[in-house]
N, C-alpha and C positions, 0 to 999 in steps of 0.2 A: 620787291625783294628786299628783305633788312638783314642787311650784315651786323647790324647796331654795332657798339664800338669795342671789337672786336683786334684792333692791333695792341691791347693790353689782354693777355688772357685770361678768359672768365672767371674758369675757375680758381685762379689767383686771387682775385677779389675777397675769397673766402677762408681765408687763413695768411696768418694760425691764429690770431685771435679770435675766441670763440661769436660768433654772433649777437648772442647780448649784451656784448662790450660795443657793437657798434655806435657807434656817436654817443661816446663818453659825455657827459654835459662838464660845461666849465663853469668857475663860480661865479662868472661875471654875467647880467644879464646884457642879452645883446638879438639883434631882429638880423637874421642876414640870408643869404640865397645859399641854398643850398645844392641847386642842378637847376641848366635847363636845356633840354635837347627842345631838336626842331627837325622833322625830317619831311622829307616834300620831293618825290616824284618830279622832276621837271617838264623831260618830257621822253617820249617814247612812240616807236614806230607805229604801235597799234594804236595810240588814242590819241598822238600829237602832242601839243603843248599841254600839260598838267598842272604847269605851276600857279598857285593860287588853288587849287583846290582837294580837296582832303587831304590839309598838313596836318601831321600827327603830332604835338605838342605836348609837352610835359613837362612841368616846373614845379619846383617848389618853394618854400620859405619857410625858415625855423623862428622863432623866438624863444629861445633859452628864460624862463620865466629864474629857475633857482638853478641849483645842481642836480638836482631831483626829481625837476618839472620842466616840460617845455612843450609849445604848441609845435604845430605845423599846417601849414597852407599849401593845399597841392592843386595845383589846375593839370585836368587830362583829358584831353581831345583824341580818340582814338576809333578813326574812319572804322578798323579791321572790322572793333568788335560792335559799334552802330552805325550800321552805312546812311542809316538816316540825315538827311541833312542839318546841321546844328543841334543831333540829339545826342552826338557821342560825348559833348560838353560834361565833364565833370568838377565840381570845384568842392574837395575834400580839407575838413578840418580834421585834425590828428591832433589828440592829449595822447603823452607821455606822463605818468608820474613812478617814481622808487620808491619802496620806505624796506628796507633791509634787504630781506630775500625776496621780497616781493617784486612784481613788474604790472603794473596796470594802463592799458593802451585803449582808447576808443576812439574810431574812425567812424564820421558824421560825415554825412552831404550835405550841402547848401544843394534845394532844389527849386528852383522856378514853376509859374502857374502855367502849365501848356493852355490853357482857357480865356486867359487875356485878364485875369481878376486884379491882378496886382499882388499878389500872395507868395510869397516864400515862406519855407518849411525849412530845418533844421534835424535832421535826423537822425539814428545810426542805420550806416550802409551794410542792408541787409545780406549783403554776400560777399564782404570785406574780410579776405586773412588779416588783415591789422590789426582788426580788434581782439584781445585776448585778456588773458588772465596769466600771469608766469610765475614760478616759484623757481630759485636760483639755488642746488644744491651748489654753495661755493663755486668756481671755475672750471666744472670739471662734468657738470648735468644739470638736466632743468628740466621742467614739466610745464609744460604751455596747454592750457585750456582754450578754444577757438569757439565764440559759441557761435559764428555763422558762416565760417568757412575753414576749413582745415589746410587749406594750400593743395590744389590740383592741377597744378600746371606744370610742367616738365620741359625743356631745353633751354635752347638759348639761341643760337643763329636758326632753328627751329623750333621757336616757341610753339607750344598748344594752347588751346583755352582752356578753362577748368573742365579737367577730363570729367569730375562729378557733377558737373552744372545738370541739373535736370530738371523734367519742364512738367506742367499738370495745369489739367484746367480748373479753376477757382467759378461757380455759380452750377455747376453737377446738371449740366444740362442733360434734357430725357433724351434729343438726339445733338448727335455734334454736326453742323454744317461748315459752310464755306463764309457765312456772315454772321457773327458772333449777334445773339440777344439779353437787352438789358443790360444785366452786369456780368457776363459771362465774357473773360478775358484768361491768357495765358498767364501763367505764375512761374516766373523760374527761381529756381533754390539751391545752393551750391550746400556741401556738405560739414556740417560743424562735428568738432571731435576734438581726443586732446593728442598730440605729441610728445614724445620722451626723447630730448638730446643727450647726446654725454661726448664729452671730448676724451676720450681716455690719456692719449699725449696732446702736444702743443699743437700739432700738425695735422690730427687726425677727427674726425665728427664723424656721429653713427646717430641715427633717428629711422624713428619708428611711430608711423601714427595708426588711429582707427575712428572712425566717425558713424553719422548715421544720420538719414535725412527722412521726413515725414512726406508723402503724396499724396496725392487723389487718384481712383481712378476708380474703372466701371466695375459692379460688383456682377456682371452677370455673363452665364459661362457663354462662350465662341465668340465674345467682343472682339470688333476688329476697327479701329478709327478711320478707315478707307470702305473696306467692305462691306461692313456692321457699326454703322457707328452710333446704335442706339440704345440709352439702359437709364431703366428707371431709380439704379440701386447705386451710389457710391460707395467706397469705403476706402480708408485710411492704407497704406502699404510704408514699405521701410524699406530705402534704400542704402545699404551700408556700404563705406568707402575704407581703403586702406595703402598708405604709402612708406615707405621706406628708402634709407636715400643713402652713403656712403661719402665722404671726401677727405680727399688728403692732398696737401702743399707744404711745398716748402717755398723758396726766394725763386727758383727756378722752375720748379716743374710741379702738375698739380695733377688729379684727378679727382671725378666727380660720376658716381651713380645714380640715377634716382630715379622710383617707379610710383607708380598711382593708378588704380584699380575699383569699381566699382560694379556691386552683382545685379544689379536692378535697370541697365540700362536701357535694356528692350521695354520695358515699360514706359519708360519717365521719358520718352522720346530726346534721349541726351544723343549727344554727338558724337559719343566716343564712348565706350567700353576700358579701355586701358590705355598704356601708354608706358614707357617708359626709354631714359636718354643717359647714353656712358657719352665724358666729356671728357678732353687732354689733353694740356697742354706743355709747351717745352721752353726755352730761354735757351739761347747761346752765342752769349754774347751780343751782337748788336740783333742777332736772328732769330724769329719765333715763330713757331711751327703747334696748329693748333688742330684739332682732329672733335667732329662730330657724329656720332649715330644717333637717332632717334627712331624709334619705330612707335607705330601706333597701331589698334583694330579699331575699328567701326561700330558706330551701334548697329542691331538691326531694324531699328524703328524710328531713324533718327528724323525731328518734326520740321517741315520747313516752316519756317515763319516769315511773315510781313517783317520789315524794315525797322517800324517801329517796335517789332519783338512782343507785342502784344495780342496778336491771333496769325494763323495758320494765314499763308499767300495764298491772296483769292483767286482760284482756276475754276475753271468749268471743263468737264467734271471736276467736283472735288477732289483734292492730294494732299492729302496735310503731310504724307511721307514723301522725304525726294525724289522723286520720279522724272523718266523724258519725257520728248514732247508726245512721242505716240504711250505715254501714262502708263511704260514701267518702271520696276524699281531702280533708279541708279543703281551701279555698277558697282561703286565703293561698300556700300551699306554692308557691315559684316566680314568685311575685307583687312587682313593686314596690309600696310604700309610701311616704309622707311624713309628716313632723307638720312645723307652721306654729304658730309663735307671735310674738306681740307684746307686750308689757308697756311702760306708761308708771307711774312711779314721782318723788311728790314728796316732798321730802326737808325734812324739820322739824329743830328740832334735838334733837329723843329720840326721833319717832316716823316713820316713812316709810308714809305711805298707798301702795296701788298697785294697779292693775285690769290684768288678763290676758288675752288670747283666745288661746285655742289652738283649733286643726283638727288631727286626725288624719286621716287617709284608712280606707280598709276595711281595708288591707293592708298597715297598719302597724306593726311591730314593735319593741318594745323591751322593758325591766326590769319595767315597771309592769306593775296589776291592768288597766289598759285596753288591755294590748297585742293587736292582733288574732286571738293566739293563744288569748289567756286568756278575754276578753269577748265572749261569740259567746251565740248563740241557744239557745233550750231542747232543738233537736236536735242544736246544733253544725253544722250547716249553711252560716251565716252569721256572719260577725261583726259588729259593730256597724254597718256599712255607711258609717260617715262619722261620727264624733263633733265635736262640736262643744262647746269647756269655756267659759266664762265665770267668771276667778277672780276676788274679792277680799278683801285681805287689807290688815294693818298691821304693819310690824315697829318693835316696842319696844325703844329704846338704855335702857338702863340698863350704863353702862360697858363691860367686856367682855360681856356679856350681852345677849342677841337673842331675845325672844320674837315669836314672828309666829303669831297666831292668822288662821287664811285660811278663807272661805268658796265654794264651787264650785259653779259648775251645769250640769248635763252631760245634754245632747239629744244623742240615739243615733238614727239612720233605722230601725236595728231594734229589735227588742225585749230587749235584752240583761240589763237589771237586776234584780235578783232581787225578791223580796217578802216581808219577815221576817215578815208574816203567815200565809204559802202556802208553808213549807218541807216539799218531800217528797223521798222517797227518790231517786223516778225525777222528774227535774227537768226533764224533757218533758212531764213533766204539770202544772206549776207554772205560775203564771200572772204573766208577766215583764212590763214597764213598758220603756221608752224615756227615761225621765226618770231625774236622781238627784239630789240634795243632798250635799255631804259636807262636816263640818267637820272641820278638820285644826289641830293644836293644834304647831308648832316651836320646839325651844330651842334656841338656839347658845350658846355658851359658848366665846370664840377667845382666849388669851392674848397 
């Protein structure tokens, strides 16, 4: 469960200064840190001691080359969205450059030889919102061109993954099985398109975007990738995406809209169909009071995949579509969802106490280990049915320094949680709990 650092309110963070104005450059050149979180599971009833493995890390580092140019160095370790082990590693270079109204940004990976050759590659990150193209009407609008991802993600103490991410097989095989041949591998693609900001007042931002993405898929008619999963014909399809979003702050109090939608989901075996998150927050005095809705739908065809994300998880029979163990469709597919949170947060002067409730629904999806998808019963039948978290936590000032050790209590209607005592192979024979503990240990580190 990620509260992330949430005793300053989010959507504060985002006004009134328009977003392009973020990290003004100075004219000095200078190399410094600019964040680093650290968050890490310690330990918890269902799996025991956690610490040491998949900590989610994120850092960066700027170099101010001029006033108008500066690099950046991002390392991101991110278990949620590679469960793979050491494959969720990402180390992102980022150019910034101005020249008037202009804003030109391009986001590259440093990627390693999975083969053992010795080889590194330098590239641009093919499903990066960072990289754009911007044009700055004065303070007040902008037009931002995205050519390989438009921004599909939605909340904040309930993040999603890009609601547009969709998936297509690349080598158009005559039938699809459960062991990929030759060069027949999975291709995911998120959606590129352009946005229109306008700040009308100091306080206030309105955007609107619209995209469109290119797939593969069978060209022949009653294709089914479980049933039917055989066609001698591909051809090209277009997935179009569209988000719009609302915010307004002042020194106290803030709000924040923002939806993202895509018509092609049942095809592109994506995750999510829509999505959309109201956020708001309060100040008073030393006391802050923060409020979340998120709701999402389902795709209805959404792919499972292998760990490494590059073919469908190998069953007998074959499933490329989520299904139980007795090989139907999960439950969620097609399904709305919600997550509900509230947080009240006082505010010391080095330490911020704070307590949490969150509700998820049955059929709700996002990033996290408790997503509907991931937290499901010993047959996969079910998912948790309704969660309910109770957090609390303290976050520690020490300068730019944020430690927030947090404690969580999480009742599931079903039986979802594992048992580090009762680890078996076939884990329909395990004997699962509806309860869990988890202590979660966060650093910040903000320049």
């Amino acid at each position: 469960m990620r509260m992330r650092d949430i005793m300053t309110p989010v959507c504060l963070l985002m006004a009134p200064l328009p977003l392009w104005a973020e990290g003004s450059p100075t004219n000095e050149q200078a190399l410094s840190t600019e964040y680093f979180k650290y968050e890490q599971r310690v330990l918890s009833s269902s799996e025991g001691t956690e610490l040491g493995e998949k900590a989610r890390i994120d850092a960066a580092f700027r170099y101010q080359y001029s006033p108008s140019t500066f690099l950046r160095f991002r390392l991101d370790i991110d278990p949620n969205v590679s469960p793979e082990e050491n494959k969720s590693s990402k180390f992102e270079v980022r150019l910034n450059h101005r020249h008037e109204n202009w804003e030109f940004q391009a986001d590259l990976d440093l990627a390693g030889d999975d083969y053992g050759r010795g080889a590194t590659t330098l590239g641009l990150d093919s499903d990066s919102k960072d990289t754009y193209v911007a044009y700055n009407f004065g303070t007040v609008a902008r037009a931002v061109f995205y050519p390989y991802n438009f921004g599909g993600e939605v909340g904040s103490a309930f993040r999603t993954l890009d609601v547009t991410r969709v998936f297509y097989i690349e080598g158009t095989p005559a039938i699809i099985s459960n062991v990929p041949v030759e060069d027949e591998h999975i291709r995911m693609k998120t959606v590129p398109g352009i946005v229109f900001e306008t700040m009308p007042t100091s306080t206030t931002k309105l955007y609107a975007g619209v995209g469109s993405a290119r797939f593969l898929y069978p060209a022949v008619e009653g294709f089914d990738i479980q049933n039917n999963p055989a066609s001698e014909r591909w051809k090209a399809k277009e997935d179009r995406g569209y988000k719009a979003g609302f915010a307004w702050a002042n020194e106290r109090s803030s709000i924040l809209l923002e939806g993202v939608r895509h018509e092609n989901s049942a095809l592109a075996g994506a995750l999510m169909e829509s999505a959309w998150s109201f956020q708001a927050a309060q100040k008073f005095d030393q006391l802050g009071l923060n409020f979340e809705h998120t709701q999402t739908k389902a795709a209805t065809g959404a792919y499972r995949l292998s760990d490494s994300g590059t073919w469908f998880r190998d069953t007998t029979p074959f499933r490329p579509i989520y299904s139980d163990y007795f090989g139907e469709r999960q439950d969620w597919l097609g399904k709305v969802g919600a997550g509900d949170m509230v947080q009240v947060t006082y505010n010391f002067a080095s330490a911020s106490p704070y307590v949490a409730f969150k509700h998820q629904s049955s059929y709700f999806i996002d990033r996290e280990r408790e997503s509907a998808h991931r937290l499901r019963t010993a047959d996969e039948s079910a998912s948790h049915g309704g969660l309910n978290i109770i957090a609390v936590g303290v976050g520690m000032n020490s300068g730019k320094l944020l430690v927030r050790p947090e404690v969580a209590f999480l009742q599931a209607k079903n039986a979802v949680f594992g048992n580090h005592t009762d680890l078996r192979e076939d884990r329909i024979l395990s004997s699962l709990s509806k309860k869990d503990q988890i202590l979660t240990l966060n650093l910040t580190y903000v320049n």
